[in-house]
C-alpha positions as CSV (number, residue, x, y, z in Angstrom):
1,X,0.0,0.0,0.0
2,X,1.6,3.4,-1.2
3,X,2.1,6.3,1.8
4,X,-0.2,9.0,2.1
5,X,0.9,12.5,1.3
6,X,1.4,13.9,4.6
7,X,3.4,10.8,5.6
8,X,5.6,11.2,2.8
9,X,6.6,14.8,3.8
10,X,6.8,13.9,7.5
11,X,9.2,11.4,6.1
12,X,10.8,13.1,4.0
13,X,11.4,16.2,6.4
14,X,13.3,13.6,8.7
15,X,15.2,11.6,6.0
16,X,18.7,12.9,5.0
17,X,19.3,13.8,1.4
18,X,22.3,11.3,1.6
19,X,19.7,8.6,2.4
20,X,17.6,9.4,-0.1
21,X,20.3,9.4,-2.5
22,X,21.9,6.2,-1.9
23,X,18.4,4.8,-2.0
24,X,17.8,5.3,-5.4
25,X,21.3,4.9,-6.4
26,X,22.4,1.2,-6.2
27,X,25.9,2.0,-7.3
28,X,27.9,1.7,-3.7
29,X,30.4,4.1,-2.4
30,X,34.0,4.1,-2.9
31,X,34.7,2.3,0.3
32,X,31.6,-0.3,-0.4
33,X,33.5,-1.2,-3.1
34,X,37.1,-1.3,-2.3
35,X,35.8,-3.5,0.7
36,X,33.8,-5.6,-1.6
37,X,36.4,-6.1,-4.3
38,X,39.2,-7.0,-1.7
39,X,37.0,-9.5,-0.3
40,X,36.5,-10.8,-3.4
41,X,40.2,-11.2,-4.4
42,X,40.6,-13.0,-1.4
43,X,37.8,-15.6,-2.0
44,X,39.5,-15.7,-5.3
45,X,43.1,-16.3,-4.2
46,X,41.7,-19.3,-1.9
47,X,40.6,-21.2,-4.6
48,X,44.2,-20.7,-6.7
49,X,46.6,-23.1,-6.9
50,X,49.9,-21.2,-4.0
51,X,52.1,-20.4,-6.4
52,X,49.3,-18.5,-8.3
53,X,47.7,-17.4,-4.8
54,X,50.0,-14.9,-3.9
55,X,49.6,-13.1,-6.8
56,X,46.4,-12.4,-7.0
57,X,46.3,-11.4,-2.7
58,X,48.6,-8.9,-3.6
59,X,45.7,-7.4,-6.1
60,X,43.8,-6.3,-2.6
61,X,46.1,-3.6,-1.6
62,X,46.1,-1.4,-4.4
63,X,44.0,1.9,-4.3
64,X,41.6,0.3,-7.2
65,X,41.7,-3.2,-6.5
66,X,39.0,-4.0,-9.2
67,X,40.7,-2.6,-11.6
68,X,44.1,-4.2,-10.8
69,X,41.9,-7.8,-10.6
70,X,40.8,-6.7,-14.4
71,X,44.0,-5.6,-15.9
72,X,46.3,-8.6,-14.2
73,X,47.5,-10.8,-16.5
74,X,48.6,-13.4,-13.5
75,X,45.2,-13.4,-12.7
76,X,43.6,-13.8,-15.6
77,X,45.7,-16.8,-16.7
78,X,45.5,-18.5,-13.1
79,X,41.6,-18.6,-13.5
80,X,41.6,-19.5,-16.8
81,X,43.4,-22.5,-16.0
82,X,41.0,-22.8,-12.9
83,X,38.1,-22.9,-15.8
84,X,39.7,-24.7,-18.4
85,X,40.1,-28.0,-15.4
86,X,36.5,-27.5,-14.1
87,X,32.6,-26.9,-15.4
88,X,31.0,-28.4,-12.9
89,X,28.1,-27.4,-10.5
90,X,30.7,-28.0,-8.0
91,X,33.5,-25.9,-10.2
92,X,34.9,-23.0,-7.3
93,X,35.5,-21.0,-10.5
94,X,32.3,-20.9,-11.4
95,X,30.7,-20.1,-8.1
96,X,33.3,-17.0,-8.1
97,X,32.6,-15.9,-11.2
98,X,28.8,-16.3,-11.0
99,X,28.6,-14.4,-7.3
100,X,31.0,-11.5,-9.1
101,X,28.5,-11.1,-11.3
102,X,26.0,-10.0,-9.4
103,X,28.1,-7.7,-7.7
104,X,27.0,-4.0,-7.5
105,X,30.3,-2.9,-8.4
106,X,30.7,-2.4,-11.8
107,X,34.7,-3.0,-12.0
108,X,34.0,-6.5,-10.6
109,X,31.4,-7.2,-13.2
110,X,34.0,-6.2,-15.8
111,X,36.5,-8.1,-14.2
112,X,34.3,-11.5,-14.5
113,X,32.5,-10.6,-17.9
114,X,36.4,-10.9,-19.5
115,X,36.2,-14.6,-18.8
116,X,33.1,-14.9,-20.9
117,X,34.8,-15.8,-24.2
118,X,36.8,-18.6,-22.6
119,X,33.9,-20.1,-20.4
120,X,31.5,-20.0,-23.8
121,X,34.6,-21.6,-26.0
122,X,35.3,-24.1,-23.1
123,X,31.4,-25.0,-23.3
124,X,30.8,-25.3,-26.5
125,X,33.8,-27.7,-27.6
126,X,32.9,-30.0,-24.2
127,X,29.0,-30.7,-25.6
128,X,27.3,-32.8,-24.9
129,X,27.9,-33.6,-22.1
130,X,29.4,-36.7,-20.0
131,X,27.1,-36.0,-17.1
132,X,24.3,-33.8,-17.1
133,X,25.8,-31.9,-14.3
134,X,29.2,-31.7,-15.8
135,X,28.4,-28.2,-17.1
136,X,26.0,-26.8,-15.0
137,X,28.7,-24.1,-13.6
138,X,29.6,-22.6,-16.9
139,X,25.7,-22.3,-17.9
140,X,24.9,-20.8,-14.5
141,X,27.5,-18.3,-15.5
142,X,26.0,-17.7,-19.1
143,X,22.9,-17.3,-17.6
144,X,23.6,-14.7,-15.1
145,X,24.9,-12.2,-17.8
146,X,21.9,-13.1,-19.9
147,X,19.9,-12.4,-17.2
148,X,21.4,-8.8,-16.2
149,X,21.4,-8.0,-19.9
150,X,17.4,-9.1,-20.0
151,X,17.0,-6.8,-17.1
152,X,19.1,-3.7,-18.5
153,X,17.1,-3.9,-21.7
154,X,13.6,-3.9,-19.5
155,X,11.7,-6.3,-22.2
156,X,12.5,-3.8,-24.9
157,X,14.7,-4.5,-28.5
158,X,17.3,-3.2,-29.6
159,X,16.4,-1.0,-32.7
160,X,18.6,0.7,-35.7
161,X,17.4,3.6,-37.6
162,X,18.7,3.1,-41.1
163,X,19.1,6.3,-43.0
164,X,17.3,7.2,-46.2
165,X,20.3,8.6,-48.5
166,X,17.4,10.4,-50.6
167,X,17.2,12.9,-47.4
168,X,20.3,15.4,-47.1
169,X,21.8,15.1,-44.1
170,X,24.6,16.7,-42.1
171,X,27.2,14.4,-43.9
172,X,26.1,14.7,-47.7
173,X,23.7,16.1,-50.2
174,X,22.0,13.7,-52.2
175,X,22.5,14.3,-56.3
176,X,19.7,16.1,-58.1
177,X,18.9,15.3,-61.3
178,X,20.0,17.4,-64.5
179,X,18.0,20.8,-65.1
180,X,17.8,23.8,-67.4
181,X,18.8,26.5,-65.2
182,X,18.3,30.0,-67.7
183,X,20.8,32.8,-66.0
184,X,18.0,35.4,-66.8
185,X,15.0,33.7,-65.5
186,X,15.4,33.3,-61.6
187,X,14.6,29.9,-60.3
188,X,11.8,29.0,-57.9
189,X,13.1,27.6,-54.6
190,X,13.5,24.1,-54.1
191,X,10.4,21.8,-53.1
192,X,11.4,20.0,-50.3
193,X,11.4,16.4,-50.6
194,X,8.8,14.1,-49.0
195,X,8.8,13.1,-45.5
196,X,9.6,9.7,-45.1
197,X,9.0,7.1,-42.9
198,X,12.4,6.0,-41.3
199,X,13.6,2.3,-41.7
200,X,13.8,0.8,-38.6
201,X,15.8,-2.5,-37.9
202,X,15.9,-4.8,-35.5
203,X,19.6,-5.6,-34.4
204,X,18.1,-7.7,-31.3
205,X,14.6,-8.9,-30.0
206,X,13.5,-8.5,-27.1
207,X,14.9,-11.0,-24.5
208,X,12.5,-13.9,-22.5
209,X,13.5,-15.2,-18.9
210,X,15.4,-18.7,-19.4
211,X,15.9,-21.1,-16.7
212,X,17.8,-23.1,-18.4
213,X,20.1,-23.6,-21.2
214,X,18.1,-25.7,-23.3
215,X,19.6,-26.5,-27.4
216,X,17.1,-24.4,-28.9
217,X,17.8,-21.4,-27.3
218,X,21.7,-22.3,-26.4
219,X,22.8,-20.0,-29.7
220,X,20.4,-17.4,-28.4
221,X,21.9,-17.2,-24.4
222,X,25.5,-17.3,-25.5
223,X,24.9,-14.4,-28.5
224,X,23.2,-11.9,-26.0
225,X,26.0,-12.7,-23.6
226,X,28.5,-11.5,-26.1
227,X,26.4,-8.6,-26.8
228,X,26.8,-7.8,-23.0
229,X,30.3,-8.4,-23.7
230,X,30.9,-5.8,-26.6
231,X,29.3,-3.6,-24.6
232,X,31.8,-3.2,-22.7
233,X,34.8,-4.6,-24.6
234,X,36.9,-1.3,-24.7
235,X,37.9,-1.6,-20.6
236,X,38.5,-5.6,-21.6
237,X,41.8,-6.7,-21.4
238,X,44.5,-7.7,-24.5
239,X,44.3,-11.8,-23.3
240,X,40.4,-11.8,-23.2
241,X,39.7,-10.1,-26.3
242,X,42.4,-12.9,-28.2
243,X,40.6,-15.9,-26.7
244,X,37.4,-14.2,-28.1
245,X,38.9,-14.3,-31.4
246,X,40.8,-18.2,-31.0
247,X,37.2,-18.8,-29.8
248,X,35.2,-17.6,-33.0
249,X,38.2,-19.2,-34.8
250,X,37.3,-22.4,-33.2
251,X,33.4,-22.2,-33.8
252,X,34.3,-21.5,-37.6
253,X,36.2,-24.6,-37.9
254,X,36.9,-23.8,-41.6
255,X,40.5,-24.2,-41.8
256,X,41.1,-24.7,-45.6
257,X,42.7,-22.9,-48.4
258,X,39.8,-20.9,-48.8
259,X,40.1,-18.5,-46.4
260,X,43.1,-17.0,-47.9
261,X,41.1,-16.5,-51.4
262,X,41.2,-12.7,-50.8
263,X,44.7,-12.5,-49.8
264,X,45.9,-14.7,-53.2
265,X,44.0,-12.2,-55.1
266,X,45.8,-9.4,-53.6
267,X,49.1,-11.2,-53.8
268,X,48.5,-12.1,-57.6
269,X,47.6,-8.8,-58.6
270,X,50.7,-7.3,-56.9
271,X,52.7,-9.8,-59.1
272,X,51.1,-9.1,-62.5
273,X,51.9,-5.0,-61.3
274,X,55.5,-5.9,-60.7
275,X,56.2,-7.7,-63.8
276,X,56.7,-4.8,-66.2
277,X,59.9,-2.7,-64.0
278,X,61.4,-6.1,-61.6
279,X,63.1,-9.3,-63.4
280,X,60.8,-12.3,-63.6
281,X,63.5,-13.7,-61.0
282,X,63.5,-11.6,-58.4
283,X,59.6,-10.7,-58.8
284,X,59.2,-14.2,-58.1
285,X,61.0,-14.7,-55.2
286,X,60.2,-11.6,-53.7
287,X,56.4,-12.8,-53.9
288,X,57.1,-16.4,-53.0
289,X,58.8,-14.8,-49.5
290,X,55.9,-12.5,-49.3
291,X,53.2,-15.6,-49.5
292,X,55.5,-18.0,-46.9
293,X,55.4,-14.8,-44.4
294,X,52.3,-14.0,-44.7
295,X,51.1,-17.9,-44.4
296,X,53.1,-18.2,-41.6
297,X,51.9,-15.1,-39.8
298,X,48.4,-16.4,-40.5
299,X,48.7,-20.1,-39.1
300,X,46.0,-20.8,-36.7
301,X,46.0,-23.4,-34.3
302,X,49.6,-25.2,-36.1
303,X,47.8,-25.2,-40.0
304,X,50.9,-23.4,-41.8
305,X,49.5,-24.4,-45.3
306,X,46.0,-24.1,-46.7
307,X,44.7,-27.4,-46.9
308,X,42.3,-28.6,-49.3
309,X,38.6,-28.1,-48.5
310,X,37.8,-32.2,-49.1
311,X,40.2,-33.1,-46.8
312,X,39.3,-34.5,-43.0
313,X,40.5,-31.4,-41.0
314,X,40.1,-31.4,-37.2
315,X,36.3,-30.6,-36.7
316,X,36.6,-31.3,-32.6
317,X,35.2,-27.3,-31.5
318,X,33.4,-26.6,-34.7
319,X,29.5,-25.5,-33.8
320,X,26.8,-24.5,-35.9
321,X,26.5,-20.9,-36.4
322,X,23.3,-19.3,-36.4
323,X,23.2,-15.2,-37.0
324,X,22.0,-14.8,-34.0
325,X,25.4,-16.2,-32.5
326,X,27.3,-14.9,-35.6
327,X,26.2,-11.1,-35.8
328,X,27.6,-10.5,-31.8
329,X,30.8,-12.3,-32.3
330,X,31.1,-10.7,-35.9
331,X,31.0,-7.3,-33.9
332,X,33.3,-8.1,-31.7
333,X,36.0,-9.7,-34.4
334,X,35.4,-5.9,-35.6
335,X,36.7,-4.3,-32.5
336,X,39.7,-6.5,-32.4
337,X,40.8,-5.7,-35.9
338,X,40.2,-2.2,-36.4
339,X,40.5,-0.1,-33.1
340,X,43.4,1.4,-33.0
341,X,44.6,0.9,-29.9
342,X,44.6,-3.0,-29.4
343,X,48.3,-4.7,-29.8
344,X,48.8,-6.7,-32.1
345,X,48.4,-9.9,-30.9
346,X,44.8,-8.6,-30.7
347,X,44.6,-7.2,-34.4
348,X,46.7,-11.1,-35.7
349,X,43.9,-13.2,-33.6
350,X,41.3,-11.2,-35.4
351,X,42.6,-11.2,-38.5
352,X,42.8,-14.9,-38.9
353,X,39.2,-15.6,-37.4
354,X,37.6,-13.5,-39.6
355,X,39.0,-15.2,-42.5
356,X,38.2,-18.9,-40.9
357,X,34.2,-17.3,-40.6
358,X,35.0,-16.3,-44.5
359,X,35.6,-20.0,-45.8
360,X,33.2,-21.1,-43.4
361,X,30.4,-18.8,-44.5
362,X,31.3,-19.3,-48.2
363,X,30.8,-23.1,-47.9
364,X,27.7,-23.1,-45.6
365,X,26.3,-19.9,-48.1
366,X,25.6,-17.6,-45.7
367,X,25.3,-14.5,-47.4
368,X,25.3,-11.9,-44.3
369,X,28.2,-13.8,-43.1
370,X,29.7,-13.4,-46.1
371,X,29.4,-9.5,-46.3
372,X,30.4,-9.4,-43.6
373,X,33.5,-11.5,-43.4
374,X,34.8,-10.2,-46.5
375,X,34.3,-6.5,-45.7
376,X,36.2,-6.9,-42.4
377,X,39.0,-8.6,-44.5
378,X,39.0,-6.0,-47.2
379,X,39.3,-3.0,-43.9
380,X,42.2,-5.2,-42.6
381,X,44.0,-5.3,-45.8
382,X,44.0,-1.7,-46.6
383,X,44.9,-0.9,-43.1
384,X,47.9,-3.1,-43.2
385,X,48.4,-1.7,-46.4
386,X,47.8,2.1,-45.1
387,X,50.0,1.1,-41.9
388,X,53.0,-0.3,-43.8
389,X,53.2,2.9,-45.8
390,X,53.0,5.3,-43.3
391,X,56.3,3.3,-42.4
392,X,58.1,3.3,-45.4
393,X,57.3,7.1,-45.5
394,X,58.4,7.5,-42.0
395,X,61.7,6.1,-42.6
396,X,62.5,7.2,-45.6
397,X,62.3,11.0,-44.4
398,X,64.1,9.2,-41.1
399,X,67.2,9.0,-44.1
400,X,66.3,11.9,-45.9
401,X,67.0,13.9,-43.0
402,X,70.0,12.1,-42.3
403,X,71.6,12.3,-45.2
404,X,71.1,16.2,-45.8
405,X,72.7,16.8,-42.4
406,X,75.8,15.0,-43.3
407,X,76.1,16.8,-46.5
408,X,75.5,20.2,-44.9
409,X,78.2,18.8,-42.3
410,X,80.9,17.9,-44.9
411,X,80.3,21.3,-47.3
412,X,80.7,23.4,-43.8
413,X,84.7,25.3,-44.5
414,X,86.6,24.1,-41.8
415,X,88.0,27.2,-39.6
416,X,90.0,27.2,-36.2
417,X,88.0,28.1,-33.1
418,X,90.8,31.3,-32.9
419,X,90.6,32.2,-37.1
420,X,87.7,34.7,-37.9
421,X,86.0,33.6,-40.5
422,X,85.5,36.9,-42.0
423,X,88.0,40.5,-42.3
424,X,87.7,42.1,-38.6
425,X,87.1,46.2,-39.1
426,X,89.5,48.4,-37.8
427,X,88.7,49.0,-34.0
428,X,87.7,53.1,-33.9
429,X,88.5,55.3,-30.6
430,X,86.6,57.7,-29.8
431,X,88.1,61.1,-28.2
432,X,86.6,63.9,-26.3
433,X,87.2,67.2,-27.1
């Protein structure tokens, strides 16, 4: 039953406005949190192996010790390792991760959302199951960030407005078609063009309460959870964003000559360019190193050649890939590869995923896979390509410089420190009369 009015003011005239403010704020205080994210580096640092333990204790005594839990790379590969040996409903590292989760602390959250890619690789290449409570810990886990996500998005989709190119916007004017303008007639304005009704898309429907992780809906749960993932996956760290991309890799499965398609285009054509001002020698050598580097910089999980698509290649952690699962990750291969400020390692792991989800999509004929696939590769290549001249450009005014300041050097008359180096005027007294 609601308060009356003159209860809520007598209330409200002996409630503090810091009350009232941490009531409908559920975000806790600095010290809630530094309190709460030391206890649970503790808890964590229990269930780690000693050698690892110590490490991770240490975490609780910096000034942010969420933050130092997220960006520790002892700590991340200690739980991993936890994860990668358990699963179960019993699993320690799944109970952590699961009670981090619901944590009010938004650093925490972050700091158990970067084991998501792992825990949903690890669970998808171990079904079915042995038992049927063998992985009950890493679905509690994928259902506790689809549940937050379902309750962020408050039973709502997530909508895109496309834009209608025949409407001038801020960023271009659409073309007109040819007229007869007369310089001595003046020209009536401009009829605006019609309203039209905007094109609205639905990048993701709105989300029912699961339960469980049942095989209908197991694509579903595991795609919004990367969603929730992408979210956020600027703060993530370098290590969880490349087991994302081994983990799409993985899912692909598609390991065959055909992913480099693209790249032999590109290679071939650079050839065919070189032809006419290299020998036919050195062209082909040069090219043939070019291919073996770029091979080997491209091997993914020990394949160092393309192999041929009817062969029997390791199909162990390759999943079906509905768009539902696909579009998220897709996003997410995205980040890896193009943000700028991702190491490399990031921008490698990307770059050979994507291509796996290329031959994979082009032998499954997915066509929204495909687009997309292939436009991320075609980005990556002119980046690389953008990258690698900025380099040469860089270094060749690097020598430019170098060499016109040696010349300078050596055309300089040589003098002694004592020897003007010009006639000195006569020194001129002057006398008072």
């Amino acid at each position: 039953m609601p308060p009356s009015p003159s209860s809520a003011g007598a209330g409200a005239a002996s409630a503090s406005p810091s009350a009232s403010a941490s009531a409908s704020d559920p975000t806790p205080s600095w010290w809630e949190s530094v309190s709460q994210a030391r206890s649970r580096i503790q808890a964590l640092s229990s269930i780690l192996p000693p050698a690892a333990s110590q490490d991770v204790a240490a975490l609780a005594d910096s000034d942010r010790p969420a933050r130092a839990l997220l960006r520790s790379p002892a700590a991340y590969a200690a739980l991993s390792d936890a994860l990668r040996a358990g699963g179960g409903a019993d699993d320690p590292a799944c109970h952590w991760l699961y009670d981090t989760l619901l944590s009010a602390d938004p650093d925490l959250r972050l700091a158990a959302l970067a084991f998501l890619p792992l825990l949903a690789a690890l669970y998808l290449r171990r079904l079915p199951p042995e038992l049927p409570s063998s992985l009950s810990g890493f679905e509690a886990v994928l259902l506790a960030v689809y549940s937050s996500e379902a309750k962020n998005r408050q039973g709502k989709p997530v909508l895109v407005q496309v834009p209608d190119l025949s409407v001038p916007s801020l960023y271009h004017t659409p073309a007109s078609g040819p007229s007869s303008k007369s310089p001595r007639r003046p020209q009536p304005p401009p009829i605006p063009p019609p309203q039209t009704t905007p094109v609205v898309g639905v990048l993701s429907p709105p989300l029912e309460p699961q339960a469980a992780v049942k095989s209908t809906k197991r694509a579903g749960i595991i795609g919004v959870a990367f969603e929730a993932y992408y979210s956020k996956i600027l703060q993530m760290p370098a290590a969880s964003k490349v087991d994302a991309c081994n983990a799409v890799a993985a899912w692909a499965g598609q390991y065959c000559k055909c992913r480099f398609e693209l790249d032999d285009k590109e290679l071939e054509e650079e050839e065919g360019d070189s032809l006419g001002s290299v020998s036919p020698l050195s062209s082909e050598a040069e090219n043939g190193k070019e291919l073996e580097e770029e091979l080997a910089r491209m091997r993914i999980n020990g394949d160092t050649s393309g192999r041929n698509c009817h062969e029997d290649y390791d199909k162990e952690a390759r999943v079906p890939l509905p768009w539902e699962l696909l579009q998220p990750v897709m996003r997410v291969l995205g980040h890896c590869l193009l943000a700028p400020l991702n190491p490399v390692e990031v921008r490698d792991a990307a770059a050979d995923a994507v291509r796996v989800v290329y031959a994979r999509a082009c032998h499954d004929l997915v066509p929204q896979a495909i687009l997309a696939a292939r436009s991320l590769i075609e980005l990556d290549k002119s980046a690389r390509k953008a990258a690698k001249a900025a380099a040469a450009a860089a270094s060749g005014t690097i020598v430019a410089a170098g060499t016109a300041g040696s010349t300078a050097s050596s055309s300089r008359p040589s003098s002694k420190p004592n020897t003007p180096s010009k006639q000195r005027k006569p020194d001129t007294l002057l006398v008072s009369k």
